[in-house]
PyMOL Python script that loads the backbone (N, CA, C, O; Angstrom):
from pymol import cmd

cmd.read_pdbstr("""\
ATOM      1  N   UNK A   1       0.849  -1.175   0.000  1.00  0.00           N
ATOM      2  CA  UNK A   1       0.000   0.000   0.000  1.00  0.00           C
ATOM      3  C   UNK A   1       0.891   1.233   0.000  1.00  0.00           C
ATOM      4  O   UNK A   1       1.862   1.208   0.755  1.00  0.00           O
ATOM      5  N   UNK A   2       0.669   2.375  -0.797  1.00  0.00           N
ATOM      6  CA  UNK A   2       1.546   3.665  -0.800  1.00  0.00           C
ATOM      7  C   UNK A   2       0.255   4.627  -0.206  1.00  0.00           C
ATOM      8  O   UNK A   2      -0.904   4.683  -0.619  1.00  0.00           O
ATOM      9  N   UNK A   3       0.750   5.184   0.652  1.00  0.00           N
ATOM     10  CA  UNK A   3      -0.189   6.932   0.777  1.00  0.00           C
ATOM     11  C   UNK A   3       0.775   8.236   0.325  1.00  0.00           C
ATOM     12  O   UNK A   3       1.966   8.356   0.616  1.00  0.00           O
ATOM     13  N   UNK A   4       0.137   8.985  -0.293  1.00  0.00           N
ATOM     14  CA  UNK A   4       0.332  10.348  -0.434  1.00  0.00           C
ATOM     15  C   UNK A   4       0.110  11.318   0.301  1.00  0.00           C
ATOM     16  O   UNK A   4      -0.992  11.865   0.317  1.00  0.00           O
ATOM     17  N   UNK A   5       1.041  11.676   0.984  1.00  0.00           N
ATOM     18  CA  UNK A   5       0.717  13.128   2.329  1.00  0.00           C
ATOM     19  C   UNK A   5       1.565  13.985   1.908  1.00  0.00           C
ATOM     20  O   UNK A   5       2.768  13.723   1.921  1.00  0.00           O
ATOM     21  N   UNK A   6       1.145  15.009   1.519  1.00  0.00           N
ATOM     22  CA  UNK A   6       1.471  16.486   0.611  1.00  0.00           C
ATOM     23  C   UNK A   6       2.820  15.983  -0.399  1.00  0.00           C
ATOM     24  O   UNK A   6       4.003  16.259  -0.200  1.00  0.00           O
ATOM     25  N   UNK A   7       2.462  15.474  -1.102  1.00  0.00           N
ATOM     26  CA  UNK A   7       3.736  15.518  -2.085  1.00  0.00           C
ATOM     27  C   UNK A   7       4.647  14.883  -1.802  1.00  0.00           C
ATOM     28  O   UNK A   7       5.761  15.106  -2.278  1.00  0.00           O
ATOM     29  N   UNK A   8       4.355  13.763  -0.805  1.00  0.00           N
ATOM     30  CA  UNK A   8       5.662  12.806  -0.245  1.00  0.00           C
ATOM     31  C   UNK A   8       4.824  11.264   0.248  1.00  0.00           C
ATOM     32  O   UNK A   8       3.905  11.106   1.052  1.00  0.00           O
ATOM     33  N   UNK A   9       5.736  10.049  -0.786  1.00  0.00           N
ATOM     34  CA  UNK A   9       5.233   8.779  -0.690  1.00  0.00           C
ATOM     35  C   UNK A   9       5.662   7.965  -0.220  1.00  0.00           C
ATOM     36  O   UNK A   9       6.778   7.574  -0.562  1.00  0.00           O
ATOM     37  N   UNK A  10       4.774   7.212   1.015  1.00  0.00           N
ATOM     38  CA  UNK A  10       5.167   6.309   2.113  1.00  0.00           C
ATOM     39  C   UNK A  10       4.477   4.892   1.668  1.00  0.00           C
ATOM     40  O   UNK A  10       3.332   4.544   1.383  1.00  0.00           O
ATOM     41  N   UNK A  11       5.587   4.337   1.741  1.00  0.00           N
ATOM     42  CA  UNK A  11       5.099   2.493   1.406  1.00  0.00           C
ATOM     43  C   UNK A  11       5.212   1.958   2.556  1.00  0.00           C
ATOM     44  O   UNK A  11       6.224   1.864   3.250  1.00  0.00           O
ATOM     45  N   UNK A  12       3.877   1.505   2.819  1.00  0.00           N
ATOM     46  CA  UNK A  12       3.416   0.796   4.189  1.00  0.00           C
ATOM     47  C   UNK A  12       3.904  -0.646   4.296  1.00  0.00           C
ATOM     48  O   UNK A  12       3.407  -1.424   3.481  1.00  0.00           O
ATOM     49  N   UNK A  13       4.690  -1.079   5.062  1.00  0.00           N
ATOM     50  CA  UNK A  13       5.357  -2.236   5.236  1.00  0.00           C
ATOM     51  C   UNK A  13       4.566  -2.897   6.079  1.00  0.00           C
ATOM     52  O   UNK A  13       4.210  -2.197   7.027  1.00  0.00           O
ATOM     53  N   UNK A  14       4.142  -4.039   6.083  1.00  0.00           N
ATOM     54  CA  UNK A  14       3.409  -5.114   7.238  1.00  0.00           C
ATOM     55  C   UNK A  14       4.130  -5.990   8.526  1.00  0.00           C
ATOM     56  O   UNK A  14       4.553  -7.142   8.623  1.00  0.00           O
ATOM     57  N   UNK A  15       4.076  -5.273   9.101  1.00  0.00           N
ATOM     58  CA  UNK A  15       4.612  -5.724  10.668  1.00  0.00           C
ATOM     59  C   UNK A  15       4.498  -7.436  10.977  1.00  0.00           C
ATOM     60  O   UNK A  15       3.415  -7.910  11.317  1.00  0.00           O
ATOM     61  N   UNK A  16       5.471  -8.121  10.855  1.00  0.00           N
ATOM     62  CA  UNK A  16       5.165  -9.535  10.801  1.00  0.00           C
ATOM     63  C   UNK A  16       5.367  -9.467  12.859  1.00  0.00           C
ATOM     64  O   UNK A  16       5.668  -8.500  13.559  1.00  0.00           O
ATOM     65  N   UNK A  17       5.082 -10.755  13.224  1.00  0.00           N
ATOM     66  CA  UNK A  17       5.105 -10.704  14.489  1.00  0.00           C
ATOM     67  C   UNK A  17       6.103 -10.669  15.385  1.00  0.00           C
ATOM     68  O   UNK A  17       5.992 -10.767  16.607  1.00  0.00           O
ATOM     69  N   UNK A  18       7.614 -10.448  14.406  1.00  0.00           N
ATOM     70  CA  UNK A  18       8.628 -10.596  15.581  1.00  0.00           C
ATOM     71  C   UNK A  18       9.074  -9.315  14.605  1.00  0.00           C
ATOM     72  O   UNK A  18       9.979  -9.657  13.843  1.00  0.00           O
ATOM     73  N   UNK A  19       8.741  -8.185  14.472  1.00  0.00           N
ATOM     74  CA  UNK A  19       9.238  -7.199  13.513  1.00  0.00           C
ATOM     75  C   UNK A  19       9.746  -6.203  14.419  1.00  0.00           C
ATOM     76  O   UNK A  19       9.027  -5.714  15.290  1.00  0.00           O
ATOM     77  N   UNK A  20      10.890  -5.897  14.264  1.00  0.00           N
ATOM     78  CA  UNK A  20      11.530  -5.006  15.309  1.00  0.00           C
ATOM     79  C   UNK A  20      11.671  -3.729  14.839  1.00  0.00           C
ATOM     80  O   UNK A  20      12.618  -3.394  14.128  1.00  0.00           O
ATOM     81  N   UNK A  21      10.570  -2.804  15.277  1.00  0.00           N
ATOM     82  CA  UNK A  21      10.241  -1.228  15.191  1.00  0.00           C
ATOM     83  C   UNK A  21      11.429  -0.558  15.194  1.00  0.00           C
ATOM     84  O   UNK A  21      12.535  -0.887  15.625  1.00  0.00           O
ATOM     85  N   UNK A  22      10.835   0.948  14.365  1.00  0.00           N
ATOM     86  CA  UNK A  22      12.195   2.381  14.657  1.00  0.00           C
ATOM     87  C   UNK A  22      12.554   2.701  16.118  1.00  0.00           C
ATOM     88  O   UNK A  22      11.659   2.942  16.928  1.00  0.00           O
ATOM     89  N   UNK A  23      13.390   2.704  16.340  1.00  0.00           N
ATOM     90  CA  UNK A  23      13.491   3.426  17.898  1.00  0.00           C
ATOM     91  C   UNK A  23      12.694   4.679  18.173  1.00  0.00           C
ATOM     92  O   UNK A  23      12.355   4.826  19.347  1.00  0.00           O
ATOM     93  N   UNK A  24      12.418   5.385  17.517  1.00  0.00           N
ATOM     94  CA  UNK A  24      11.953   6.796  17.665  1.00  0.00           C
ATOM     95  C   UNK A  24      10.350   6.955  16.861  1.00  0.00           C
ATOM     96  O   UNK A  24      10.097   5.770  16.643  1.00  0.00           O
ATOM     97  N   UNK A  25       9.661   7.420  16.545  1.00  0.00           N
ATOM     98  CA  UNK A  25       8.274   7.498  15.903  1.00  0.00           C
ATOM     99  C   UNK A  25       8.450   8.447  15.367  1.00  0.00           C
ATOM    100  O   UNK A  25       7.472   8.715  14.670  1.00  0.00           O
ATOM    101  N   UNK A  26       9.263   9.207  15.294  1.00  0.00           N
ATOM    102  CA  UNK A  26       9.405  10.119  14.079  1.00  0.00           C
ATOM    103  C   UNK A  26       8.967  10.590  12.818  1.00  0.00           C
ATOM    104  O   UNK A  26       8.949  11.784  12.520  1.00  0.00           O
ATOM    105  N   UNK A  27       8.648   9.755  12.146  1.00  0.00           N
ATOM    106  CA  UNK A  27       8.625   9.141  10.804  1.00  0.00           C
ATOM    107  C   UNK A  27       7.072   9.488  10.342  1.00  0.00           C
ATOM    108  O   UNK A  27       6.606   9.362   9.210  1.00  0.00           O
ATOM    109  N   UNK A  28       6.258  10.063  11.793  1.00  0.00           N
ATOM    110  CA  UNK A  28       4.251  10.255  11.446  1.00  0.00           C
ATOM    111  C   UNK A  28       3.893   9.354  10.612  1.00  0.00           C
ATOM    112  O   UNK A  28       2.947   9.821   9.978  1.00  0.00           O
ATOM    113  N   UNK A  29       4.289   7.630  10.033  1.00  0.00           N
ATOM    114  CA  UNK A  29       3.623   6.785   9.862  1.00  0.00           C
ATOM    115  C   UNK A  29       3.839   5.889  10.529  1.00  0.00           C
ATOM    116  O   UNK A  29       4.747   5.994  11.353  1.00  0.00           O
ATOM    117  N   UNK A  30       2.948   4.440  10.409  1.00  0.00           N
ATOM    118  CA  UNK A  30       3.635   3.218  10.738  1.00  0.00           C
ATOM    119  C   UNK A  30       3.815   2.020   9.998  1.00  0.00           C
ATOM    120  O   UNK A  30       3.281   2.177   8.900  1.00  0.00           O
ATOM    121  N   UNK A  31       4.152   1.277  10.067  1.00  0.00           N
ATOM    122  CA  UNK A  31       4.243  -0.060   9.467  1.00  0.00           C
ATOM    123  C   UNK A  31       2.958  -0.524   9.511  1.00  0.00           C
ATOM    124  O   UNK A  31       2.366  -0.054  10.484  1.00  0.00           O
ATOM    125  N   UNK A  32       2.074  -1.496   8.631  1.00  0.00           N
ATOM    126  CA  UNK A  32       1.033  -1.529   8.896  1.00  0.00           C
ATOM    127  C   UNK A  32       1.065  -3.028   9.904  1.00  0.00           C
ATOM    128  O   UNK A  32       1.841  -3.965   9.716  1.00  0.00           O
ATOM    129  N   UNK A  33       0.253  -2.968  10.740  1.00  0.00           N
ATOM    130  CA  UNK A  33      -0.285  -3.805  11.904  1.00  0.00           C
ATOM    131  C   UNK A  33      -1.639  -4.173  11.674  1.00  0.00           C
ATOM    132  O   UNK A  33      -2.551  -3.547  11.134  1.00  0.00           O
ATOM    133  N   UNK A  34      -1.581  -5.785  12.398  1.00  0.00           N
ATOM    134  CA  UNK A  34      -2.390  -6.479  12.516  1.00  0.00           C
ATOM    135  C   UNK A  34      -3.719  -6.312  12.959  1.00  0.00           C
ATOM    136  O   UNK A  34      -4.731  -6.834  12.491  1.00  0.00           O
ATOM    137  N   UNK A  35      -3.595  -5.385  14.090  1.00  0.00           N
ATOM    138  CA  UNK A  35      -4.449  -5.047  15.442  1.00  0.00           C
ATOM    139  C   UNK A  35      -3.878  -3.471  15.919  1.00  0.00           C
ATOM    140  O   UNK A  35      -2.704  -3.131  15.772  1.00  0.00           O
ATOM    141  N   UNK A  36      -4.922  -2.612  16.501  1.00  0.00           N
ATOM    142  CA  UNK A  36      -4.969  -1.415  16.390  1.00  0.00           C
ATOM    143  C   UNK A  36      -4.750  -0.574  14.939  1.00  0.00           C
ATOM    144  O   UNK A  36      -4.693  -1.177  13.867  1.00  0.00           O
ATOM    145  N   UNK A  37      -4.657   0.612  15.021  1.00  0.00           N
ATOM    146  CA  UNK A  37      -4.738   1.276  13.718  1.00  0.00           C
ATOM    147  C   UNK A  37      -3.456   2.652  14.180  1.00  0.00           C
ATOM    148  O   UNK A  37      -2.923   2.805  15.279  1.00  0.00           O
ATOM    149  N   UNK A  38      -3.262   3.464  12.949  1.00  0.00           N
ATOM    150  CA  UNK A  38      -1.853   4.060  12.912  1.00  0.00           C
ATOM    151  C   UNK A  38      -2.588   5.365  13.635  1.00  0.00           C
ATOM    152  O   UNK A  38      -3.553   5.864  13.057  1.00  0.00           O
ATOM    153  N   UNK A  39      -1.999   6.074  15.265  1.00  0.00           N
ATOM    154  CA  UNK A  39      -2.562   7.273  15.587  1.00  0.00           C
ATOM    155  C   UNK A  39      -2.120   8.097  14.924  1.00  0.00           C
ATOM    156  O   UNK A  39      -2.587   9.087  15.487  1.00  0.00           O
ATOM    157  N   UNK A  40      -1.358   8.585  13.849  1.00  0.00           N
ATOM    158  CA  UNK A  40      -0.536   9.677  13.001  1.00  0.00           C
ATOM    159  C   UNK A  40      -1.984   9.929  12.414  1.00  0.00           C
ATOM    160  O   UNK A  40      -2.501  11.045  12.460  1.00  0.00           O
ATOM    161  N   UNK A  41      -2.584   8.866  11.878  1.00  0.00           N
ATOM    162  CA  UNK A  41      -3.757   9.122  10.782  1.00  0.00           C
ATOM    163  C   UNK A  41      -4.967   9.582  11.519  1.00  0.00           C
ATOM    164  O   UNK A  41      -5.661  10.465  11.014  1.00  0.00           O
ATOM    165  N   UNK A  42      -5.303   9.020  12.759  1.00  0.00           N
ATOM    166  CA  UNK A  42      -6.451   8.836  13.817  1.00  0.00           C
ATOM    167  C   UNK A  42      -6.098  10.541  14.616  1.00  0.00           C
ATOM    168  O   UNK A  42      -6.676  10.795  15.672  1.00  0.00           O
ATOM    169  N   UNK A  43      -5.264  11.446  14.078  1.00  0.00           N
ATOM    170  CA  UNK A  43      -5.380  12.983  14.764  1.00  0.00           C
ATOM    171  C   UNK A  43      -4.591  12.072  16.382  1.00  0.00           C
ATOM    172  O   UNK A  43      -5.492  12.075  17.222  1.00  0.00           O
ATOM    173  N   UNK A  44      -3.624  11.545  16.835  1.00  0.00           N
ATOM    174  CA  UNK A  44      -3.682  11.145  18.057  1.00  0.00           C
ATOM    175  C   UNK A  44      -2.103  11.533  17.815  1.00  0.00           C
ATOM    176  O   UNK A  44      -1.645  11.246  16.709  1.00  0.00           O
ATOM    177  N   UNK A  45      -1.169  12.218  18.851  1.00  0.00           N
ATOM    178  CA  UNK A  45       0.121  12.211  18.744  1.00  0.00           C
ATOM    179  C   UNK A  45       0.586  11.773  20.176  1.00  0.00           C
ATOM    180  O   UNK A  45       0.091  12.196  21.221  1.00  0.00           O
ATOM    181  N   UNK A  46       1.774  10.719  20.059  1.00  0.00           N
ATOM    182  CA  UNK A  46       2.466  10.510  21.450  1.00  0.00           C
ATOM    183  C   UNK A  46       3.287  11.562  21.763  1.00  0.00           C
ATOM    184  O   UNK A  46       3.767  12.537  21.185  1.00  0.00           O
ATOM    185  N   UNK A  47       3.313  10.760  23.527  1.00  0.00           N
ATOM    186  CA  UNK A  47       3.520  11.341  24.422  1.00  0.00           C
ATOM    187  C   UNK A  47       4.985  12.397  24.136  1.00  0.00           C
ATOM    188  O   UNK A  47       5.216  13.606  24.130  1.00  0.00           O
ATOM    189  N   UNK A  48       5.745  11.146  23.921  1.00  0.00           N
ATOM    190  CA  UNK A  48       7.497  11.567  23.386  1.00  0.00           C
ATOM    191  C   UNK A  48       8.005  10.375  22.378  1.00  0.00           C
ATOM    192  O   UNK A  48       7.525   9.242  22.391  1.00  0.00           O
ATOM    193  N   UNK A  49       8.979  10.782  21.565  1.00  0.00           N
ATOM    194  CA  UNK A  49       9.323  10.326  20.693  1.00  0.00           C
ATOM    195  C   UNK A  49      10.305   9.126  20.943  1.00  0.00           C
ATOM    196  O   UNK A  49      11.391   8.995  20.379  1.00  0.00           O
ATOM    197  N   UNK A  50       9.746   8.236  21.905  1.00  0.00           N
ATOM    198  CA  UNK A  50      10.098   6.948  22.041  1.00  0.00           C
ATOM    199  C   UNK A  50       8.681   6.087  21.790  1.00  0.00           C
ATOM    200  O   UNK A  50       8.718   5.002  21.209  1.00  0.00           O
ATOM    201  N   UNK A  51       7.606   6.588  22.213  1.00  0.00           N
ATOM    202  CA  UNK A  51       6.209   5.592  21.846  1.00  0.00           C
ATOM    203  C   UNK A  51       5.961   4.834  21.131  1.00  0.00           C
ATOM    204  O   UNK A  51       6.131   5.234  19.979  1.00  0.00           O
ATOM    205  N   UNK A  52       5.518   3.581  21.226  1.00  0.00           N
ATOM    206  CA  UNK A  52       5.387   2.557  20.243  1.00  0.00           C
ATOM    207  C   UNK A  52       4.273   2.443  20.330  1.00  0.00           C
ATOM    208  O   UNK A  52       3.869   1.869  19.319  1.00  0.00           O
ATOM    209  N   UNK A  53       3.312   2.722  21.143  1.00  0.00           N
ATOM    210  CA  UNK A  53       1.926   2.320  21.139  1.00  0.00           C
ATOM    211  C   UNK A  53       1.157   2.794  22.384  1.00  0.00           C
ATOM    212  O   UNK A  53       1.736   2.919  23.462  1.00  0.00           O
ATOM    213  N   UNK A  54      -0.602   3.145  22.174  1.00  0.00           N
ATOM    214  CA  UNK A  54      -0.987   3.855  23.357  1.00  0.00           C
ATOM    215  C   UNK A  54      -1.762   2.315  23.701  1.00  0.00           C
ATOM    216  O   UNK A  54      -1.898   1.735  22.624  1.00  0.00           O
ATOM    217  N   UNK A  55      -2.133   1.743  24.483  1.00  0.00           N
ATOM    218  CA  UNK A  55      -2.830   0.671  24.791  1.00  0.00           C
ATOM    219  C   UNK A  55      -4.305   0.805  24.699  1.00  0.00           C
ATOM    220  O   UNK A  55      -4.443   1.854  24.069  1.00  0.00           O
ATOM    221  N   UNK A  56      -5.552   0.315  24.982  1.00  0.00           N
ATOM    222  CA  UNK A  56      -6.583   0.078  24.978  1.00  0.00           C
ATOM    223  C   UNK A  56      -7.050   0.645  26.380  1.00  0.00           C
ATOM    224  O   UNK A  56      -8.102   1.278  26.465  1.00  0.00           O
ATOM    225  N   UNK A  57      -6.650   0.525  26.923  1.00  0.00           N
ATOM    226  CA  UNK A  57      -6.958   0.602  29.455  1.00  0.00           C
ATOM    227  C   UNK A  57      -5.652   2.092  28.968  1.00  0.00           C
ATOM    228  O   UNK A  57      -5.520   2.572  30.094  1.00  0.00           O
ATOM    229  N   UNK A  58      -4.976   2.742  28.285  1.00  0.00           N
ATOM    230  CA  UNK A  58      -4.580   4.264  28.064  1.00  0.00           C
ATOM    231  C   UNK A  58      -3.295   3.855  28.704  1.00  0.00           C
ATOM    232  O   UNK A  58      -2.767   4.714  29.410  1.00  0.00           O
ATOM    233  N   UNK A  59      -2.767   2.841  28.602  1.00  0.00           N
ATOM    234  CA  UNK A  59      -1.097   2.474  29.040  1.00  0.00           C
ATOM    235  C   UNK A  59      -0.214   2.946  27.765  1.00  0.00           C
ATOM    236  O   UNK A  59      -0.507   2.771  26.583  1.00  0.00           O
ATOM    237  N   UNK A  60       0.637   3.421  28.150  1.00  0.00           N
ATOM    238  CA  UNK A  60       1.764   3.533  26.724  1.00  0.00           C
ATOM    239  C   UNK A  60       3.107   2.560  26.635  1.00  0.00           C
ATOM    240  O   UNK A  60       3.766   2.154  27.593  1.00  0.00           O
ATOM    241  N   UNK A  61       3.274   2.368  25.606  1.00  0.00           N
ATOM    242  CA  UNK A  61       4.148   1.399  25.355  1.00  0.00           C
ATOM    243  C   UNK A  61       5.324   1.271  24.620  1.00  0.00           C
ATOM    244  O   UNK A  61       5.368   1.519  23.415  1.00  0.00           O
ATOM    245  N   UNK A  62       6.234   0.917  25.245  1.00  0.00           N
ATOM    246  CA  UNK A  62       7.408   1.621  24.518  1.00  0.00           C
ATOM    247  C   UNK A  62       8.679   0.196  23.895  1.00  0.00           C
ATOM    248  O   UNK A  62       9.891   0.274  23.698  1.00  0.00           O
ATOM    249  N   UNK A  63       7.775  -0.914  23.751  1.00  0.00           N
ATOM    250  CA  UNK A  63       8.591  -2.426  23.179  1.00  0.00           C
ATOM    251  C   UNK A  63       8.969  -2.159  21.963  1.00  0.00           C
ATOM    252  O   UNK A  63       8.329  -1.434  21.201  1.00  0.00           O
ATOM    253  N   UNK A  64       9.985  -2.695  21.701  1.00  0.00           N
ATOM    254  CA  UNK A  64      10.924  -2.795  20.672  1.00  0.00           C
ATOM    255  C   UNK A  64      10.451  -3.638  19.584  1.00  0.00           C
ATOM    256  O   UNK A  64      11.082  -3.688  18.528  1.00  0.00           O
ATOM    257  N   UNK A  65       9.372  -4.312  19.772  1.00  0.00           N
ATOM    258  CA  UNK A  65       9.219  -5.514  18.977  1.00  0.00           C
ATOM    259  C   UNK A  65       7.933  -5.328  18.958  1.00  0.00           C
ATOM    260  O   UNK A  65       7.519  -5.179  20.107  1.00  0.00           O
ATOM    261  N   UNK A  66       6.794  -5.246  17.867  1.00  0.00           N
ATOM    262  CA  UNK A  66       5.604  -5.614  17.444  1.00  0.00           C
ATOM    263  C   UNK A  66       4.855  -6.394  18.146  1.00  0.00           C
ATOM    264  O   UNK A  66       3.723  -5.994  18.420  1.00  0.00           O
ATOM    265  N   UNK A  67       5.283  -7.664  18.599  1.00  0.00           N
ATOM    266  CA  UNK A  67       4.804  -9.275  19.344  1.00  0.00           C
ATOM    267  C   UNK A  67       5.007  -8.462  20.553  1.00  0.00           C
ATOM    268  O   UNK A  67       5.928  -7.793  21.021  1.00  0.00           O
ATOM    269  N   UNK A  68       3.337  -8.886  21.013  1.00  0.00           N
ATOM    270  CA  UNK A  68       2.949  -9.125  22.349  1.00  0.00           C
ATOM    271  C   UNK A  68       2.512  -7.192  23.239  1.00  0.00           C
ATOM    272  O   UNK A  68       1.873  -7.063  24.283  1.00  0.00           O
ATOM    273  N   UNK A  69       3.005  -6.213  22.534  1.00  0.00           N
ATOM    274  CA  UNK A  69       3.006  -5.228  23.004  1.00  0.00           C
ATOM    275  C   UNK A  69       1.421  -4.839  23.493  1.00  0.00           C
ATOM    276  O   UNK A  69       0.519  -5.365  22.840  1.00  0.00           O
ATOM    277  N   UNK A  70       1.144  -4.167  24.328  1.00  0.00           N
ATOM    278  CA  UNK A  70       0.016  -4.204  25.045  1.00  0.00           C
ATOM    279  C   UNK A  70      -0.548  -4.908  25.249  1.00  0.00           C
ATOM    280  O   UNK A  70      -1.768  -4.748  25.263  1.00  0.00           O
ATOM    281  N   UNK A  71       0.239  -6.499  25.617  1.00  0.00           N
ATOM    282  CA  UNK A  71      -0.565  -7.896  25.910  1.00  0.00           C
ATOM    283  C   UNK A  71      -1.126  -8.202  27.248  1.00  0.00           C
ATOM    284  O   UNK A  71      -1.677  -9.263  27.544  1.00  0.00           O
ATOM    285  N   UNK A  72      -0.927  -7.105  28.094  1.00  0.00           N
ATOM    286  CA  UNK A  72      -1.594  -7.514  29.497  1.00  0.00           C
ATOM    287  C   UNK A  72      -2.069  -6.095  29.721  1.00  0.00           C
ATOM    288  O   UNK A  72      -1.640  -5.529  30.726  1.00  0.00           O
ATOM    289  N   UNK A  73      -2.979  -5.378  28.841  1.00  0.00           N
ATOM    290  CA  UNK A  73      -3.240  -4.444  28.801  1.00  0.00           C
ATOM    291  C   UNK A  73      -4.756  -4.333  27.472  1.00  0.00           C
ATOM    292  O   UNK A  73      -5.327  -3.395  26.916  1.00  0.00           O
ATOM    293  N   UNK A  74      -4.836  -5.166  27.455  1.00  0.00           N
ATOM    294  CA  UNK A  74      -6.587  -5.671  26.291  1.00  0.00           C
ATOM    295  C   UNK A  74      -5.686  -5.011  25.178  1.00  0.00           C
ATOM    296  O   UNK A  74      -6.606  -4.473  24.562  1.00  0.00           O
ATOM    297  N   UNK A  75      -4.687  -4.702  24.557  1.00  0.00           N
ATOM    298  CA  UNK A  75      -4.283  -4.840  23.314  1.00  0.00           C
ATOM    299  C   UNK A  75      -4.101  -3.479  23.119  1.00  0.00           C
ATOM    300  O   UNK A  75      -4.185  -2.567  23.942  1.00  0.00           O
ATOM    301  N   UNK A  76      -3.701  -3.428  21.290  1.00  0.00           N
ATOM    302  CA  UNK A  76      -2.784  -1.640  20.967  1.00  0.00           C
ATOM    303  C   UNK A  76      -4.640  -1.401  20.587  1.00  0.00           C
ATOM    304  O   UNK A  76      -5.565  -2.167  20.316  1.00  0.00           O
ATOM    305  N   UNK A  77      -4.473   0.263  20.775  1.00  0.00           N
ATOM    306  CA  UNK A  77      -5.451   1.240  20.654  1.00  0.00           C
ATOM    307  C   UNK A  77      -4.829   2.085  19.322  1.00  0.00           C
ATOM    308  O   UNK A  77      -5.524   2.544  18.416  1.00  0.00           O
ATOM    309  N   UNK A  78      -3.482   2.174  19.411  1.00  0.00           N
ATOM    310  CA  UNK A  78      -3.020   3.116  18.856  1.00  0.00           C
ATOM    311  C   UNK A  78      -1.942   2.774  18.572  1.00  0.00           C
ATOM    312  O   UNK A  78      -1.516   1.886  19.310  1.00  0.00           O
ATOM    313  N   UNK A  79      -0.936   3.262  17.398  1.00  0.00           N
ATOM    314  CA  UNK A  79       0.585   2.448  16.823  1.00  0.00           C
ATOM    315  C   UNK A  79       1.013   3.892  16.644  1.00  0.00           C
ATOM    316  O   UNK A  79       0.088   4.703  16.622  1.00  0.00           O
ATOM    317  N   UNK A  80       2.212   4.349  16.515  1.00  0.00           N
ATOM    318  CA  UNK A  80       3.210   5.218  16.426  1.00  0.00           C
ATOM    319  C   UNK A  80       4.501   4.900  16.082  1.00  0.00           C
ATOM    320  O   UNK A  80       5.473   5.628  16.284  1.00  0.00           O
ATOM    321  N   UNK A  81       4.515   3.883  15.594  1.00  0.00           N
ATOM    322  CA  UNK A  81       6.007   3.421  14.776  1.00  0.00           C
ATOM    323  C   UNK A  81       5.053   2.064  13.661  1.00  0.00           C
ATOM    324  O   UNK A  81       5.676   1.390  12.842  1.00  0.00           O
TER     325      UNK A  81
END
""", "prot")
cmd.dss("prot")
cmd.show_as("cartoon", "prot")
cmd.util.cbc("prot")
cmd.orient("prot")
């Protein structure tokens, strides 16, 4: 999948389950995911530019790895990398 945001094209990569994220969220897209949806698109911005994800119960999450992140937390709400 490609999106167009003002004149600049992002190819959405699919997050397999052991896919090891940017360090930083920088980037205002994400890889596309399984479960939850990208907050860049959803108007939602994290906290600081380590966030990997806002949780479902409003936990934030900051795992390195795709697998399992907001797993004791009812799951991602929100993705930022």
């Amino acid at each position: 999948m490609t999106v167009a945001l003002t004149g600049v094209l992002f190819s959405a990569q699919t997050a397999s389950a052991s896919t090891s994220l940017p360090s930083k969220n920088t980037a205002h897209h994400c890889v596309r995911h399984t479960t939850g949806v990208c907050g860049w698109t959803h108007h939602q911005k994290p906290r600081d530019t380590y966030e990997t994800a806002k949780c479902k119960d409003a936990a934030l999450s900051y795992s390195r790895h795709s697998q399992g992140t907001c797993s004791h937390h009812h799951g991602v709400r929100y993705w930022f990398k």
